[in-house]
C-alpha positions in Angstrom: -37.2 7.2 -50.8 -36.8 4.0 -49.3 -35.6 3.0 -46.1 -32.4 1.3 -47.7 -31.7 4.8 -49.7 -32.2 7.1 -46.7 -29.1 9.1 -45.7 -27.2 8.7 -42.5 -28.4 10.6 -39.6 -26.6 13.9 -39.0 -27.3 13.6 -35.1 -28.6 9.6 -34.8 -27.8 9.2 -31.1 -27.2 10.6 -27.7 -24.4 13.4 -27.6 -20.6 11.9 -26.9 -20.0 11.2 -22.8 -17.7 14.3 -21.8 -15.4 11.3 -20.2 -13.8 10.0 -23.0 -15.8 6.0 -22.6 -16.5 4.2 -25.8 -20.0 4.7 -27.5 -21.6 1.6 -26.6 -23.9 -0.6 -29.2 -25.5 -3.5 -28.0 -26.5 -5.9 -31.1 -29.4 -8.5 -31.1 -28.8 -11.6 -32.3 -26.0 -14.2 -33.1 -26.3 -15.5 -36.1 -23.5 -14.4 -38.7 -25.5 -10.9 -39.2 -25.4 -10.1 -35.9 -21.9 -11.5 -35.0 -20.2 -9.7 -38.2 -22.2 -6.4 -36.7 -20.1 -6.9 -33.5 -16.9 -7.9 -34.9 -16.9 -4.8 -37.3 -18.5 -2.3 -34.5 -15.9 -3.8 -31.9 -13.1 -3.6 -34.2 -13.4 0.3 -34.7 -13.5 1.0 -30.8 -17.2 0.8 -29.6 -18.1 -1.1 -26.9 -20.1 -4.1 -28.4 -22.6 -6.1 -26.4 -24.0 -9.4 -28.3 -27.6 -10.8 -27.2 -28.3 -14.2 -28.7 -31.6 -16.2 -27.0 -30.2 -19.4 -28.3 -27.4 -21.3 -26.0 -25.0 -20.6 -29.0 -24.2 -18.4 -31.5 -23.9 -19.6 -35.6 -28.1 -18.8 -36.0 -29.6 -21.4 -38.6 -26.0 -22.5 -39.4 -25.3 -24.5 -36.5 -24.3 -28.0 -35.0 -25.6 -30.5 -32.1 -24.7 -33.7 -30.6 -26.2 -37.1 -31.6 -25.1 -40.4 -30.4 -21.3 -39.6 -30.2 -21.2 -37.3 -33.5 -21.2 -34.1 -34.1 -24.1 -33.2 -36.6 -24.8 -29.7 -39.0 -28.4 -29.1 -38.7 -28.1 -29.0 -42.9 -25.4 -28.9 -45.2 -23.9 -25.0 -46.5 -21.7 -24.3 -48.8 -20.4 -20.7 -50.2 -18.9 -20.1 -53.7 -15.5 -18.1 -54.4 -18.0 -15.1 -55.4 -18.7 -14.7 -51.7 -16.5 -12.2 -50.9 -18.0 -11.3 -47.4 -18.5 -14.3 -46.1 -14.8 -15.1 -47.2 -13.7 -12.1 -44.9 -15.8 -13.3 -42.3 -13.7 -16.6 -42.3 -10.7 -14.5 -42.3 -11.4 -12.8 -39.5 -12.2 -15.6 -37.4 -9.3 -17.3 -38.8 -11.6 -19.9 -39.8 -10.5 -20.2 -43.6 -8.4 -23.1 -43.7 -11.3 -25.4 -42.4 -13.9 -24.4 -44.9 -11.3 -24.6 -48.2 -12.4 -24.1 -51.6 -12.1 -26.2 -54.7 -9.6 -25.5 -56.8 -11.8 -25.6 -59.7 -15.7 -26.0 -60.5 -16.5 -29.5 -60.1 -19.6 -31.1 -59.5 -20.5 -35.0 -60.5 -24.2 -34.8 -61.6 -25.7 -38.6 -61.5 -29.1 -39.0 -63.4 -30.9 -42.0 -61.7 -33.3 -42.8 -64.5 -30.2 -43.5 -67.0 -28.5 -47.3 -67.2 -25.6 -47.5 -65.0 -22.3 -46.7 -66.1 -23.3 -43.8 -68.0 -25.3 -42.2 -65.0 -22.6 -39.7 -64.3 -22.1 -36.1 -65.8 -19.9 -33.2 -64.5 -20.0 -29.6 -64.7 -16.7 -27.9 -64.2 -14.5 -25.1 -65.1 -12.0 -24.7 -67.4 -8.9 -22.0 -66.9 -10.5 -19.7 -69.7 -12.4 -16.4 -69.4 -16.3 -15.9 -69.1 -17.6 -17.7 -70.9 -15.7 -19.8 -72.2 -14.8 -21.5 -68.9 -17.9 -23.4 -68.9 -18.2 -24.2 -73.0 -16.1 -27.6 -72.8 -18.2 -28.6 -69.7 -21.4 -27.9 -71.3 -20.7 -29.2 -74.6 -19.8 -32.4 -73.0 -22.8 -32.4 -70.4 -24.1 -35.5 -71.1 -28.0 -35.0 -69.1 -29.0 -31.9 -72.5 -29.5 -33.1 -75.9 -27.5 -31.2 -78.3 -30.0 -28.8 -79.4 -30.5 -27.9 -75.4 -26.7 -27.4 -74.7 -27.2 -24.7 -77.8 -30.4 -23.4 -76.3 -28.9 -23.2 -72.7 -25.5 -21.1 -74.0 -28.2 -18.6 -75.9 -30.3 -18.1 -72.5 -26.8 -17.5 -70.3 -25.9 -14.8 -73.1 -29.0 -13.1 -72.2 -29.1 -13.6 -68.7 -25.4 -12.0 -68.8 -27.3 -8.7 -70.4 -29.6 -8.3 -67.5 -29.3 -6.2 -64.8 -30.2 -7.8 -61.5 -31.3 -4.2 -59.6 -33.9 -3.6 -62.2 -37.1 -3.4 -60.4 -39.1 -4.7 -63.4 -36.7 -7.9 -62.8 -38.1 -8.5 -59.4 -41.6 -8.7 -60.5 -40.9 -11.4 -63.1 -40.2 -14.9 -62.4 -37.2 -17.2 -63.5 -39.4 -19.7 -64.8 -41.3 -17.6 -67.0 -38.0 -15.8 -68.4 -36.8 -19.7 -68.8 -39.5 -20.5 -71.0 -39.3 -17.6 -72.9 -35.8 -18.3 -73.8 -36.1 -21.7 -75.2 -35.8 -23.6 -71.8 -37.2 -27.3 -72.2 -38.2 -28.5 -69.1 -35.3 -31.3 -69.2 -32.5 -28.2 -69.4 -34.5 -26.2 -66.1 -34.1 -29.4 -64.1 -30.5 -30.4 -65.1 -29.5 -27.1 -64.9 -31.3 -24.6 -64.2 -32.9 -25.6 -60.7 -29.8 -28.3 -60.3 -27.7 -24.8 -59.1 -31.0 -22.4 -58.5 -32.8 -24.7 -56.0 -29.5 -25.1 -54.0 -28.7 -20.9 -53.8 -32.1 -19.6 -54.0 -33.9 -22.4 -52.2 -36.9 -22.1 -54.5 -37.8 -23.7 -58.2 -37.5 -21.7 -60.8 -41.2 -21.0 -61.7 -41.0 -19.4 -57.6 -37.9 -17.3 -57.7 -37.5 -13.5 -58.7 -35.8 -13.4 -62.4 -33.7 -10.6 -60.3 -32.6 -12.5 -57.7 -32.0 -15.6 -60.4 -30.1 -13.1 -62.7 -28.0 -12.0 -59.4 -27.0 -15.9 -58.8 -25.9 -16.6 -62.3 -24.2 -13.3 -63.5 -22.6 -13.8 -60.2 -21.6 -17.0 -60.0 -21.2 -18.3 -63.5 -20.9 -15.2 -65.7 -18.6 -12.9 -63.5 -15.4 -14.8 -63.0 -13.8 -18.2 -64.3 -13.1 -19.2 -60.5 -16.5 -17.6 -59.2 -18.8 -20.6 -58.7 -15.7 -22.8 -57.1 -17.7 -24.6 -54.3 -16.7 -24.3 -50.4 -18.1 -26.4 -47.2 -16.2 -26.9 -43.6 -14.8 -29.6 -43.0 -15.1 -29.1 -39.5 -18.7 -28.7 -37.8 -20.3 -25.7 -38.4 -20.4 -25.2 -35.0 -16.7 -24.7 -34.8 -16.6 -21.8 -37.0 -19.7 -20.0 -36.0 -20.1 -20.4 -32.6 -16.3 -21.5 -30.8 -13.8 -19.6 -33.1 -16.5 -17.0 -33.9 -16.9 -16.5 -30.1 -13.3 -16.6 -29.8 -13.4 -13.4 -31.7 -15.7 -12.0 -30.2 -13.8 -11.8 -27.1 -10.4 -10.9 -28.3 -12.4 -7.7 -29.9 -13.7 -7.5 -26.4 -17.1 -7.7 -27.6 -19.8 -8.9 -23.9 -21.5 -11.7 -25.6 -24.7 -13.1 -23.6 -26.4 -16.3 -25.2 -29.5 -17.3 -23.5 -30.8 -13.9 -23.3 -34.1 -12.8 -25.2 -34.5 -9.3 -26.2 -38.2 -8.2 -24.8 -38.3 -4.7 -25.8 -36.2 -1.7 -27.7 -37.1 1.8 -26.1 -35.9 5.3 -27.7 -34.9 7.7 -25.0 -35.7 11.0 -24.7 -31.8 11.7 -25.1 -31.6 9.8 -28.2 -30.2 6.7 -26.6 -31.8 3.2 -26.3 -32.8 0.7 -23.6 -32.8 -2.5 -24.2 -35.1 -4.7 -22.1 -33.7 -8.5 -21.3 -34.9 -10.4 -18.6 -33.4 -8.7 -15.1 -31.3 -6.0 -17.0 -31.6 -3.2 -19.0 -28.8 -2.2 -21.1 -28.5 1.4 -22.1 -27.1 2.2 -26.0 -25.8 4.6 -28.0 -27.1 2.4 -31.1 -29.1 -1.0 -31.4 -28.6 -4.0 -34.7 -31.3 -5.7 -35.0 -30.1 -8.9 -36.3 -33.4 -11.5 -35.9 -35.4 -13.4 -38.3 -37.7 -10.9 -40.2 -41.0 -11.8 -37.9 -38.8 -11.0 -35.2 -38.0 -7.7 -35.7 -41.3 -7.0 -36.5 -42.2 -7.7 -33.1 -39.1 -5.7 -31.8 -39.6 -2.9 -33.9 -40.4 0.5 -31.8 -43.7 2.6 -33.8 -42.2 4.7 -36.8 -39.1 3.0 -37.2 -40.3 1.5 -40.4 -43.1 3.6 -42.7 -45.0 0.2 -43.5 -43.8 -2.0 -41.1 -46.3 -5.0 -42.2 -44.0 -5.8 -44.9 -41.6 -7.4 -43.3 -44.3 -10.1 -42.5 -45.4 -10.2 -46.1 -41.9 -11.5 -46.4 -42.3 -15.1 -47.2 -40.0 -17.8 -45.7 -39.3 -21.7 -47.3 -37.9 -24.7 -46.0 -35.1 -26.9 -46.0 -35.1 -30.6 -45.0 -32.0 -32.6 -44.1 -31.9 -36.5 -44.3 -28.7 -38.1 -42.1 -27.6 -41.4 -42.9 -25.1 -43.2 -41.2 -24.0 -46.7 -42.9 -21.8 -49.3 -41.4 -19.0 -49.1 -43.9 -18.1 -46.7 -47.0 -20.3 -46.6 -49.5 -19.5 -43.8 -51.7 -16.1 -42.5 -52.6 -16.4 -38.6 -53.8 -17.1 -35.7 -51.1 -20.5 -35.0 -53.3 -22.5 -35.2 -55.7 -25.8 -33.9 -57.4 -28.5 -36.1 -58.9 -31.1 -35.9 -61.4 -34.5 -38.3 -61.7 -34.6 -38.4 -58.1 -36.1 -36.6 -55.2 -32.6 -37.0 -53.9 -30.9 -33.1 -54.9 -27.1 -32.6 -53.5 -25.3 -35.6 -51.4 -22.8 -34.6 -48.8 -20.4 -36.9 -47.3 -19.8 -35.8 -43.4 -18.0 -38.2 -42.0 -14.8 -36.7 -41.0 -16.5 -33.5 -39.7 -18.9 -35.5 -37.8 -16.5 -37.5 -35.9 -17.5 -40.9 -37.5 -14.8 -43.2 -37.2 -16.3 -46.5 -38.9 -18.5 -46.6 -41.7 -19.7 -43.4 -43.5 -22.1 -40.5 -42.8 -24.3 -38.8 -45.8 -26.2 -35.8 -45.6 -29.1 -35.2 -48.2 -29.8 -31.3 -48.3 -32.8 -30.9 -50.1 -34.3 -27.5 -50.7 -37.3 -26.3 -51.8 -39.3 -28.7 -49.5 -42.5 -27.3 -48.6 -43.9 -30.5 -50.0 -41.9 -32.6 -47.3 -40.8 -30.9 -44.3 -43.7 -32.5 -42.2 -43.4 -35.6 -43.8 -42.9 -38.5 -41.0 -39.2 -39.7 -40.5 -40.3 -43.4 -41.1 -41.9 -42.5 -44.6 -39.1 -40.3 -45.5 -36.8 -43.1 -44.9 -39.3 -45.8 -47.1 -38.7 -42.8 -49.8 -35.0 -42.1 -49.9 -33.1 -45.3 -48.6 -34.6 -46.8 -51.9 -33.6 -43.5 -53.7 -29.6 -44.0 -52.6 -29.8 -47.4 -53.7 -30.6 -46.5 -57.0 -27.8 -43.5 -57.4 -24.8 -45.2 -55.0 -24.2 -49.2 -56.0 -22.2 -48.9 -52.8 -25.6 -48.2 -50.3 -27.0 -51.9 -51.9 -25.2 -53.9 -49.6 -24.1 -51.6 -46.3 -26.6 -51.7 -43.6 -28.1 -48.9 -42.4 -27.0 -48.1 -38.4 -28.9 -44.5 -38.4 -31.3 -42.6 -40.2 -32.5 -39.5 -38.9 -34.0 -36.0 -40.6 -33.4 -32.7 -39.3 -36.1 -29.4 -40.2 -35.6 -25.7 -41.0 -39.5 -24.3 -41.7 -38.4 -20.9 -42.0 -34.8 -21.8 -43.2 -34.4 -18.9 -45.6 -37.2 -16.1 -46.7 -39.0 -17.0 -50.2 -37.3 -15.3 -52.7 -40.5 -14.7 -54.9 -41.7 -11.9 -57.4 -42.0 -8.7 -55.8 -39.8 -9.5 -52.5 -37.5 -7.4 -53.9 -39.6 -4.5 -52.4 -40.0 -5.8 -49.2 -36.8 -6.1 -47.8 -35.6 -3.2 -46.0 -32.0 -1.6 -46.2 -29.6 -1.3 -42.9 -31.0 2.0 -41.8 -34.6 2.6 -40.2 -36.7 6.5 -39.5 -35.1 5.5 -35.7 -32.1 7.1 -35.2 -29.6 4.9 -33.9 -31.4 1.9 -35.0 -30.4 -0.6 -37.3 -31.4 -3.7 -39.5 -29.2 -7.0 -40.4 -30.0 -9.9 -41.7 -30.0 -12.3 -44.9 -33.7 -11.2 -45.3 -32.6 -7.2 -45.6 -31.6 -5.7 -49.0 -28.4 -7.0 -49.9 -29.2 -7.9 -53.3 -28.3 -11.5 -52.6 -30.7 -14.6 -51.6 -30.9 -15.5 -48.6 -27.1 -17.2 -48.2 -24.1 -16.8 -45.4 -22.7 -14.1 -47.9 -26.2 -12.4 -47.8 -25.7 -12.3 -43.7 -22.6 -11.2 -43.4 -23.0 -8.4 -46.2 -25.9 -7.3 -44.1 -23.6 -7.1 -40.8 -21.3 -5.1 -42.3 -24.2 -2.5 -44.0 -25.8 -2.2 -40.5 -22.0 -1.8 -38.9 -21.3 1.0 -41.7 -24.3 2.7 -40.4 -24.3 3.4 -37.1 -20.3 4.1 -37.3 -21.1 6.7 -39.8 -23.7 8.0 -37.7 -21.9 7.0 -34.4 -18.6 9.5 -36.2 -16.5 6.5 -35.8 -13.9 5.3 -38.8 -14.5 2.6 -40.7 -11.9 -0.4 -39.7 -9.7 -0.6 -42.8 -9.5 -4.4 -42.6 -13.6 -4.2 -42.6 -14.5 -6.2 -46.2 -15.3 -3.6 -48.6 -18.5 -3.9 -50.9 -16.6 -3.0 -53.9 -14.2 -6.0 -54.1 -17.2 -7.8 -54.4 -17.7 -9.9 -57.7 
């Protein structure tokens, strides 16, 4: 059985104090795993305490300060389908600064075609699956004909998969692609155009489960399902000031600057956790780090093969920031094609820019350039803006500047499927979150806070505390 099937613990934890005080759980780790842990814990009366070794909470989702602005370490964006991280914003009250389209609409610009018919767009029309995408793709001007036919046969068979088959996870998207009648013109200005952005790998790298998973979900579910959402704030104001806000209205102790150096089971069946000058004692511990992490952390026997979690691949994502002296392109985004370029933000009211205009370049996928030099990055993709936004060709240039994630998300490869672990480990009273753990979903916001929310389910069940009824619930889930 695995660890994700195991059952809750009958007696996971050190009996109930005779005085009446709150079970107490302390939870490692800030990021949206770990916060969504507290919230829900907090929320159904246990005494929560948060340790985050970072001076803020919001994990790889985060903001900083350059030169006056306020800058997103890379550019995120959630679909309608994500129902949990949707919740999250709920609860933070944070959904009216991260607002979702009305309807699917992305402008796709192909470089390598003359200007003036560059652009292409693939949006939604108020019509069930799957009709709400026929017009769009029957229109889409980057697929001959004869693809747009071969691309609605392929979607008709991904539709008949079922993303938890194991046999899926073995296979790769690529492969399945190919074997469908995928030219390689239809993977790039399609496929990868949405796979590289949710599963941060190409196609020929990614699990045909976790691929089936992103396009069921998100294109084959529900005619609003892939309807796009960013903040339009920093990220930093909804993960780390409103999320702490939360966090102390549920009355959750949150500590940042303070690195978990050990997790001890007593003999009692309690825990001590070991931070710098202090050692907290818990009823139950969420371990919500980075996969290598809680490797480390991991007490002996917690996990039968605990090595796996370092067989656990991560990839990249590298962010290019340019700041021009005046506006230079007039939608919020856009996605090209023929370019190393891949999605375009513009960030210039979230940053705090008040003259000119600030784009961010999120590009995934970039194991080939995440140690790339900022001068030759910028001899690569000023050039490359030129060529997709007429607007760049006379604006000058006032900053440039790349941010790096190395281990930005894990790689979701063949066979990872089997190496993630569910919320529960052989510990009693010990618990696993993460966007790395098995939630069936890449490694996305909505994979985080899903995984919160498993471990939180855990140790109330095995903690015998109810369930919050405002907690999100898996089955509303698309």
């Amino acid at each position: 059985m695995s660890d994700g099937a195991r059952p809750a613990e009958a007696h996971s934890g050190p009996p109930a104090p005779a005085d009446g005080t709150p079970r107490h759980a302390v939870v490692v780790g800030g990021g949206l795993a770990g916060t969504t842990a507290a919230l829900a814990l907090a929320d159904a009366g246990v005494r929560v305490t948060l340790l985050e070794g970072r001076p803020r909470l919001g994990g790889l989702a985060f903001s900083f300060q350059r030169d006056g602005l306020t800058v997103d370490n890379g550019q995120h964006v959630y679909l309608r389908c994500c129902t949990a991280y949707r919740w999250f914003l709920d609860r933070i009250e944070g959904a009216a600064l991260a607002p979702l389209q009305n309807r699917l609409d992305v402008p796709v610009v192909d470089a390598d075609k003359p200007e003036g018919r560059r652009l292409g767009r693939l949006r939604r029309d108020p019509l069930p699956v799957p009709l709400h995408l026929g017009r769009s793709l029957a229109a889409y001007p980057h697929l001959s004909l004869a693809e747009r036919a071969a691309v609605g046969r392929a979607a008709l068979a991904l539709k008949g998969l079922d993303p938890t088959d194991p046999a899926l996870d073995d296979q790769d998207f690529g492969g399945w692609l190919t074997a469908h009648g995928q030219s390689a013109r239809a993977v790039e200005a399609l496929w990868d155009l949405v796979g590289v952005a949710t599963l941060n790998a190409v196609a020929g790298d990614a699990s045909l489960g976790l691929a089936a998973m992103v396009f069921k979900t998100g294109l084959l579910s529900d005619p609003g399902a892939a309807d796009i959402g960013w903040a339009h704030v920093p990220l930093g104001e909804l993960h780390d000031r409103l999320a702490r806000k939360a966090l102390d209205s549920a009355g959750v102790r949150t500590e940042v600057r303070t690195r978990v150096t050990s997790l001890t089971q007593n003999e009692n069946g309690g825990w001590s956790v070991q931070v710098p000058g202090e050692t907290l004692d818990a009823d139950a511990v969420v371990l919500a780090v980075p996969q290598r992490e809680a490797h480390d952390l991991l007490p002996l026997g917690a996990l039968d093969d605990p090595g796996r979690l370092l067989r656990i691949g991560t990839a990249p994502i590298l962010n290019v920031h340019v700041v021009y002296d005046r506006q230079v392109l007039a939608r919020p985004f856009f996605a090209a094609l023929g370019s190393p370029v891949q999605w375009v933000f513009d960030r210039t009211a979230a940053s705090g820019l008040n003259a000119g205009q600030y784009l961010a370049l999120s590009q995934s996928a970039a194991q080939d350039e995440i140690d790339t030099p900022v001068a030759e990055l910028r001899e690569r993709y000023l050039p490359e803006l030129e060529r997709l936004i007429p607007g760049t060709r006379a604006a000058r240039v006032l900053d440039f500047f790349v941010t790096r994630e190395r281990t930005a998300t894990f790689a979701p490869a063949p066979g990872v499927g089997r190496l993630r672990p569910g919320a529960r480990t052989k510990a009693p009273g010990l618990y696993l979150a993460g966007a790395w753990t098995a939630t069936g979903w890449p490694a996305t916001m909505e994979s985080a806070v899903r995984s919160g929310v498993s471990a939180a389910d855990a140790a109330l069940g095995a903690l015998g505390r109810p369930r919050p009824r405002h907690l999100f619930a898996f089955e509303e889930a698309a």
